[in-house]
C-alpha positions as CSV (number, residue, x, y, z in Angstrom):
1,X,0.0,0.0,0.0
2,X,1.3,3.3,-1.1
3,X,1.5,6.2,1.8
4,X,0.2,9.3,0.6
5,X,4.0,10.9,-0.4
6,X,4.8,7.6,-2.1
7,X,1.6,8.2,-4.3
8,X,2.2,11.6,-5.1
9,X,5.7,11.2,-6.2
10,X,4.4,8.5,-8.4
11,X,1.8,11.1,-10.1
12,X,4.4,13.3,-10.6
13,X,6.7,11.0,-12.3
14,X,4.1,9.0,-14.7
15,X,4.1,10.2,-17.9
16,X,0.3,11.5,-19.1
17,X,-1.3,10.1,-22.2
18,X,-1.5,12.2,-25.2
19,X,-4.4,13.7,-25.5
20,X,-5.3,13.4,-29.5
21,X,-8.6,13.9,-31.7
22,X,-12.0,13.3,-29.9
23,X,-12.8,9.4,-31.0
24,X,-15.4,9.2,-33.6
25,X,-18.5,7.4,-32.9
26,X,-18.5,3.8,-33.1
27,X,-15.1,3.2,-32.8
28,X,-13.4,0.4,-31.4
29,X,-14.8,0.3,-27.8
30,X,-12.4,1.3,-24.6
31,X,-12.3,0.2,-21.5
32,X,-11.7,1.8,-17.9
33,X,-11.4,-1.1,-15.4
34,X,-8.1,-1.0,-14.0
35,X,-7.0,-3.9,-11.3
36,X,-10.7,-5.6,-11.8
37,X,-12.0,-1.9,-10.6
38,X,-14.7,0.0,-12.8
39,X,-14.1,3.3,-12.5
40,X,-17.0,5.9,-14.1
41,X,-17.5,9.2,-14.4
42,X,-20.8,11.4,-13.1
43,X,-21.8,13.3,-16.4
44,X,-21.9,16.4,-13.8
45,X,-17.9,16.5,-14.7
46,X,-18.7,17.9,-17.3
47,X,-21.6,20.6,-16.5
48,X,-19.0,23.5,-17.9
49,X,-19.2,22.4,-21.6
50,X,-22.9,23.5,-21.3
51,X,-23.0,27.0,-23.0
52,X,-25.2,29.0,-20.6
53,X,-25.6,32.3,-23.8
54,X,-27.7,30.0,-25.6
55,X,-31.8,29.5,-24.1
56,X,-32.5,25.8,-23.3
57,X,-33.8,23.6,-26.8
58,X,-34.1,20.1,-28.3
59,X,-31.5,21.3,-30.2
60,X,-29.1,22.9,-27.1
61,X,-29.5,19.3,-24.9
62,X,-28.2,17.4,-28.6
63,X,-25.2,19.6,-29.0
64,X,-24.4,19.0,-25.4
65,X,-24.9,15.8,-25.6
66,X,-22.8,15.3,-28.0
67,X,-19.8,17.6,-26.0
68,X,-20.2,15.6,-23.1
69,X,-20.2,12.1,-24.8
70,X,-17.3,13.0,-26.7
71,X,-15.4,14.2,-23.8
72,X,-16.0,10.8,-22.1
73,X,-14.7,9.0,-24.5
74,X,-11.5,11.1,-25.1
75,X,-10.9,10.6,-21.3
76,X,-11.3,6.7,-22.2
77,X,-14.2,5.9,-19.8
78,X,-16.8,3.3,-20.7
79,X,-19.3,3.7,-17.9
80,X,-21.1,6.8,-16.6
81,X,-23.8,8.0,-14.2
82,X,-26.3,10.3,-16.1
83,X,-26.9,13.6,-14.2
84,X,-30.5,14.6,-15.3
85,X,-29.7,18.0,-14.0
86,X,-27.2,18.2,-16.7
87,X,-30.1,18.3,-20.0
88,X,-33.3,19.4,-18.1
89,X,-35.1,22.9,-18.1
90,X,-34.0,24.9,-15.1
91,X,-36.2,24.6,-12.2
92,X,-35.1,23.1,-9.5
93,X,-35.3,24.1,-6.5
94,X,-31.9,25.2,-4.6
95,X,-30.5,26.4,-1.5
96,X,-32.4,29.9,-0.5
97,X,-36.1,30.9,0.6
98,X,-39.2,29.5,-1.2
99,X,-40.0,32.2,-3.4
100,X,-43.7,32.3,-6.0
101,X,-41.0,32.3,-8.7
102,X,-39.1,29.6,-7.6
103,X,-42.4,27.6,-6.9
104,X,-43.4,28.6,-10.5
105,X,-40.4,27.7,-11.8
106,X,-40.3,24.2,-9.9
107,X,-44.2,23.5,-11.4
108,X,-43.0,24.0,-14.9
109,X,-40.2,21.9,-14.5
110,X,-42.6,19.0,-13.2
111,X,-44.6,19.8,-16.5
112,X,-41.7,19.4,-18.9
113,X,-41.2,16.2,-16.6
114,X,-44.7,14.7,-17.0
115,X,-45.2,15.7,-20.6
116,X,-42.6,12.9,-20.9
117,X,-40.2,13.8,-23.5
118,X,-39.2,10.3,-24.4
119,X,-37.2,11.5,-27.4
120,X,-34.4,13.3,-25.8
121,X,-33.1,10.5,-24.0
122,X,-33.8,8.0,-26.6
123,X,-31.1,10.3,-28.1
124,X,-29.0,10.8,-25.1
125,X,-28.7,6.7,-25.1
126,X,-27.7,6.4,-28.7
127,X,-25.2,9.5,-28.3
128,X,-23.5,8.2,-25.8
129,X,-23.7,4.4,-26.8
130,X,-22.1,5.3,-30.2
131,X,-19.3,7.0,-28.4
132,X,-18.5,3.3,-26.4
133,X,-20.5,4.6,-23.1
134,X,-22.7,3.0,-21.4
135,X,-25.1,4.4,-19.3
136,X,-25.3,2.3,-15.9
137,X,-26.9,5.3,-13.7
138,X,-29.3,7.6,-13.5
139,X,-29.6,10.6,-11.3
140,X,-32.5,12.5,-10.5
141,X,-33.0,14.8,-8.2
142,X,-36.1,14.1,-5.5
143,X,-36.7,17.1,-3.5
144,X,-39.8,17.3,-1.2
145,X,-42.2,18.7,-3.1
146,X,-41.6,15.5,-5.8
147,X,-45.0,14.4,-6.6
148,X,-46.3,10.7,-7.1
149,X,-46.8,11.6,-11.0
150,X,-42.9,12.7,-10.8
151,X,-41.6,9.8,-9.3
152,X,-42.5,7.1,-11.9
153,X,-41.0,9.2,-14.5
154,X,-37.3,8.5,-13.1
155,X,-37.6,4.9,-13.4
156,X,-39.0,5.3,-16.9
157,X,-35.9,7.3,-18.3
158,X,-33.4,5.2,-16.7
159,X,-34.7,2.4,-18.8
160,X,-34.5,4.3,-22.2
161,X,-30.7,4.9,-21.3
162,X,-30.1,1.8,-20.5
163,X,-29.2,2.2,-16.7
164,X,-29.5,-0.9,-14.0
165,X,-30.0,2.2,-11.1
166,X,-32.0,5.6,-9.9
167,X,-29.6,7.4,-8.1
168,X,-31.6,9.8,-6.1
169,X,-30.0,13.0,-4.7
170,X,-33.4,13.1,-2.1
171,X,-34.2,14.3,1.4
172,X,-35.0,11.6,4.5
173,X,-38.4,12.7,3.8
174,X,-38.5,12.3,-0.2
175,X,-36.2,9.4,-0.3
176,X,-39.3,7.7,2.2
177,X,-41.8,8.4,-0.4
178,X,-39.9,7.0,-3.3
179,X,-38.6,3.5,-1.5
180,X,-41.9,2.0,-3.0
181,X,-41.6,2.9,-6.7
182,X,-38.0,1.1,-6.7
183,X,-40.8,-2.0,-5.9
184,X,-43.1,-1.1,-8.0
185,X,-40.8,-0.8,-11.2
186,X,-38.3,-3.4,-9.6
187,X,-35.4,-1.2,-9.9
188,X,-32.7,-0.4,-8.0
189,X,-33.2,3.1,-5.8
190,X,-29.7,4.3,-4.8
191,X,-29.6,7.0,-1.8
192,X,-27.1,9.7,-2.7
193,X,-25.0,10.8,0.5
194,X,-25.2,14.4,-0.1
195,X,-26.1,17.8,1.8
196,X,-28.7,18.8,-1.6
197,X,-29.1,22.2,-2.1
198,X,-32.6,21.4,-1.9
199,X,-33.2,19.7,1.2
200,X,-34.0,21.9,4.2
201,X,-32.9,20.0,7.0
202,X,-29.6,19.6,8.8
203,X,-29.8,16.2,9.8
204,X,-29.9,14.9,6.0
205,X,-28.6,12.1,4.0
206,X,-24.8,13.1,4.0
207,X,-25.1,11.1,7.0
208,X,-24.5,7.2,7.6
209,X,-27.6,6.9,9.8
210,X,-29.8,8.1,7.1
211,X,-28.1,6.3,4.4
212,X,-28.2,2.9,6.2
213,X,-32.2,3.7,7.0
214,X,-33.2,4.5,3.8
215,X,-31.3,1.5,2.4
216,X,-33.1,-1.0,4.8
217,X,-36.8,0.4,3.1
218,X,-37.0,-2.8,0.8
219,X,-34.9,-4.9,-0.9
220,X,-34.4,-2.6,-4.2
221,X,-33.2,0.0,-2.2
222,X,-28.9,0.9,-2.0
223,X,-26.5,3.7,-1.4
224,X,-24.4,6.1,-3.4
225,X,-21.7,7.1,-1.1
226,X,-19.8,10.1,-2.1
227,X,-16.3,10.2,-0.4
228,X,-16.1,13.6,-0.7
229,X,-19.0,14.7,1.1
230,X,-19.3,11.8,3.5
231,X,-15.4,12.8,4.8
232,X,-16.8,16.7,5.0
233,X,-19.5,15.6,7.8
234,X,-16.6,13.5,9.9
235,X,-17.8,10.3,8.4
236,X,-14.8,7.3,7.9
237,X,-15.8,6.7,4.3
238,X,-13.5,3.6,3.9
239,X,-15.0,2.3,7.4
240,X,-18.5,2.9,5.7
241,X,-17.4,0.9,1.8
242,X,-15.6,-1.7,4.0
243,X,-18.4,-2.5,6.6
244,X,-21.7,-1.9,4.3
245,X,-19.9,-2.9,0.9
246,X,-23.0,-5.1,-0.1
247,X,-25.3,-2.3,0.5
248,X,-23.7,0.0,-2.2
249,X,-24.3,0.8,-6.2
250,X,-21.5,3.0,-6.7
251,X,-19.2,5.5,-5.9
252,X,-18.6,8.7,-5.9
253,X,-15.0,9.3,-6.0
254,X,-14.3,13.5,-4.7
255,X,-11.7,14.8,-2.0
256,X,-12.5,17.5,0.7
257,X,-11.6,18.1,4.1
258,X,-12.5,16.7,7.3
259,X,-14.7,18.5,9.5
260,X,-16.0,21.0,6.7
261,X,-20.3,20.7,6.9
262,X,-21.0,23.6,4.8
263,X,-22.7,23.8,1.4
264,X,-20.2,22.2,-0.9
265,X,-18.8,24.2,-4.0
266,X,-15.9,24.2,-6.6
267,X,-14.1,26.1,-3.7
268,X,-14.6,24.1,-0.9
269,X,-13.7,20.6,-2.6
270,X,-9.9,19.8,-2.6
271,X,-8.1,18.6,-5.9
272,X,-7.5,14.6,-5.4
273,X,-4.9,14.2,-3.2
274,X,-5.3,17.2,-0.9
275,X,-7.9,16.5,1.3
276,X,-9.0,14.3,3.7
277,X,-11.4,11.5,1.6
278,X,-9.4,8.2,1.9
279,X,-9.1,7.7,-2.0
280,X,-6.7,5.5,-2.4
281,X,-7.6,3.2,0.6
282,X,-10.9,3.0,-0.8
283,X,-9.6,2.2,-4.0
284,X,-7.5,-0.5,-3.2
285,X,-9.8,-2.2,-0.7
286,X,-12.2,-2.0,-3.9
287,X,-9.7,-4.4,-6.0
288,X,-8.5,-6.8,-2.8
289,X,-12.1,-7.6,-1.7
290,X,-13.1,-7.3,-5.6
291,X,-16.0,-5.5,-5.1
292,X,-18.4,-5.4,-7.9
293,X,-19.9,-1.7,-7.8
294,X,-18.0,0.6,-9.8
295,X,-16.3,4.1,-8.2
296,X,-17.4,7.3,-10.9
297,X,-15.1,10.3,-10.8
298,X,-17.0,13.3,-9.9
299,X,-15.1,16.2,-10.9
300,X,-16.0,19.5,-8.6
301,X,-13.0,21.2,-7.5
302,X,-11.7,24.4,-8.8
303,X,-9.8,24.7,-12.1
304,X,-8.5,26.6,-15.0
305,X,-8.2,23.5,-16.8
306,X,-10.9,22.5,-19.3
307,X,-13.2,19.7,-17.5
308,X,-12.0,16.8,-19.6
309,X,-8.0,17.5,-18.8
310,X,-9.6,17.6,-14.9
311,X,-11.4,14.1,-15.3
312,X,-8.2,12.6,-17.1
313,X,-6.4,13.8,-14.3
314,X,-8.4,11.9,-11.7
315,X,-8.8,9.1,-14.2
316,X,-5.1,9.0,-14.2
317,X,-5.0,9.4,-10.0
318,X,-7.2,6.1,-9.4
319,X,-5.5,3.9,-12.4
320,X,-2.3,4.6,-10.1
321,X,-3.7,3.6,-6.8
322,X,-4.8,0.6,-8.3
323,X,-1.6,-0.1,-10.3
C-alpha cells in the first residue's frame, strides 16, 4: 500500500497520455477497469461544456450531448452515471427561501417532466452508446415537493438509457416516499449521501444513519456514497465501503476536508490528493475484496483546466492507486 507521499511522487513521475482527436462514434470500444476496478465518471464532470448564452432547446440538450459524450470518450471511460440536471429545463429548486417564482419555476419543470419527452433521452442513449458509453446510472433529483406523477417518470428514463440504477439526490423525507416505486418498477433506488441544495434540514442524508435507513426500506433499495462529502461531515468513508460494501451501487469518488459541513462548491472541494477522503484506501480495498460496484469520478474542485483534462487527471490518479 502506497502512503500518501509515495503516491504523489508516483503522479508526478508517470508520464500522461496524449491527449489526440476526440474518437469518432463507433469506434473500437475502450475500457476503464483498471486492477478488476470500474471506475465511471458522473456526467456532472462535465456541467462547464454546457453553453449557458444559448436559451435551453431540443437542439441545445443534442449539441451537449454530444460535447459531453465526446469528452468521455476522449478521457477513455466506458461507464457513466447520467446527471438529469445536466439536460433538463431549469427549475429546481436550490438552497435559498421559497420564493412564488421559484415555486413557479419548480411547477414548470414538473410539467416538462410529466409531458414525458421520451425522445431526448432516446437520443442521449444512442449518443453516448455510439461514443462506447454505457449508461449504468441515472440521477435525479427528488426534492420534497416530488410528486407521485414525478416519481415514476425516473424509473422510466433510466430504462431508455439503459441504466441498471436511480440514483436519487433526495431528502430523509423524499427518499421515504420513493422506497416504493423502486418495488413497483423493480429497480434499484440508490440513496445519494449528499447535503442537496434542496433539502432543508440539517440532519440529512450526508449522514451514515440516514443512508443505512433508507437502504433498509426494501430490498431494491442501496447507497451512493460520495467520499467527498461523507469525509466533510466526519464520516470514515473507507469504514462505511468496508463494513456496508454489499449495500452500495457505486461511488462517488471526490476529495475535501474533514470537519467541513457547509454547502459544498468548486471552492470548498480539494483537488484529489489534498484533502482528507481516503481515496486510495478506498480504492484498493475496492480491488482486494473485488468488489463489484464501480467508483465514478466526480469532478467538482476548482480549475483553470478545461473539465476533460480535470477528469483525465483523476482518471489517471485512481488507475495509479490501483496499479
Amino acid at each position: 500500500m502506497y502512503t500518501r507521499r509515495e503516491f504523489n511522487k508516483f503522479m508526478v513521475a508517470a508520464v500522461p497520455a496524449v491527449a489526440g482527436a476526440w474518437p469518432a462514434f463507433g469506434a473500437a470500444k475502450f475500457s476503464s477497469k483498471f486492477g478488476g476496478v470500474q471506475i465511471g465518471v458522473e456526467t456532472y464532470s462535465y456541467r462547464s461544456l454546457r453553453d449557458s448564452s444559448k436559451p435551453w432547446s431540443p437542439e441545445w440538450v443534442d449539441d451537449l450531448l454530444h460535447r459531453v459524450a465526446s469528452a468521455i470518450a476522449e478521457d477513455g471511460i466506458d461507464v457513466c452515471e447520467f446527471w438529469n440536471g445536466l439536460i433538463e429545463p431549469p427549475g429546481g429548486l436550490e438552497r435559498g427561501p421559497v420564493t412564488p417564482e421559484r415555486l413557479e419555476r419548480r411547477d414548470s419543470l414538473r410539467k416538462w417532466r410529466l409531458s414525458k419527452p421520451v425522445a431526448i433521452y432516446e437520443k442521449a442513449r444512442k449518443t453516448f452508446n455510439d461514443a462506447g458509453i454505457d449508461v449504468e446510472f441515472f440521477m435525479y433529483n427528488f426534492d420534497d415537493s416530488v410528486t407521485d406523477e414525478e416519481m415514476d417518470w425516473p424509473f422510466e428514463v433510466a430504462r431508455i438509457l439503459g441504466s441498471k440504477v436511480v440514483t436519487a439526490n433526495c431528502t430523509v423525507k423524499s427518499i421515504h416516499k420513493a422506497a416504493p416505486f423502486a418495488e413497483k418498477h423493480k429497480m434499484i433506488l440508490s440513496a445519494h449521501s449528499e447535503d442537496a441544495p434542496f433539502d432543508p434540514n440539517i440532519d440529512g442524508m450526508v449522514f451514515g444513519d440516514n443512508l443505512l435507513a433508507a437502504a433498509n426500506l426494501n430490498p431494491y433499495m442501496r447507497i451512493t456514497l460520495d467520499t467527498g462529502h461523507f469525509t466533510a461531515y466526519n464520516g470514515d468513508a473507507l469504514k462505511f465501503v468496508q463494513e456496508h460494501h454489499d449495500k452500495i451501487s457505486n461511488l462517488h469518488l471526490k476529495d475535501r476536508l474533514k470537519n467541513h459541513p457547509e454547502p459544498h462548491t468548486d471552492e470548498n472541494t480539494t483537488e484529489w490528493g489534498k484533502g482528507n477522503a481516503p481515496l486510495i484506501q478506498i480504492l484498493q480495498l475496492m480491488k482486494r475484496e473485488k468488489y463489484p460496484f464501480p467508483a465514478c469520478i466526480e469532478y467538482e474542485y476548482k480549475s483553470d483546466k478545461p473539465a476533460d483534462v480535470e477528469v483525465k487527471r483523476c482518471l489517471d490518479y485512481a488507475k495509479t492507486a490501483l496499479a
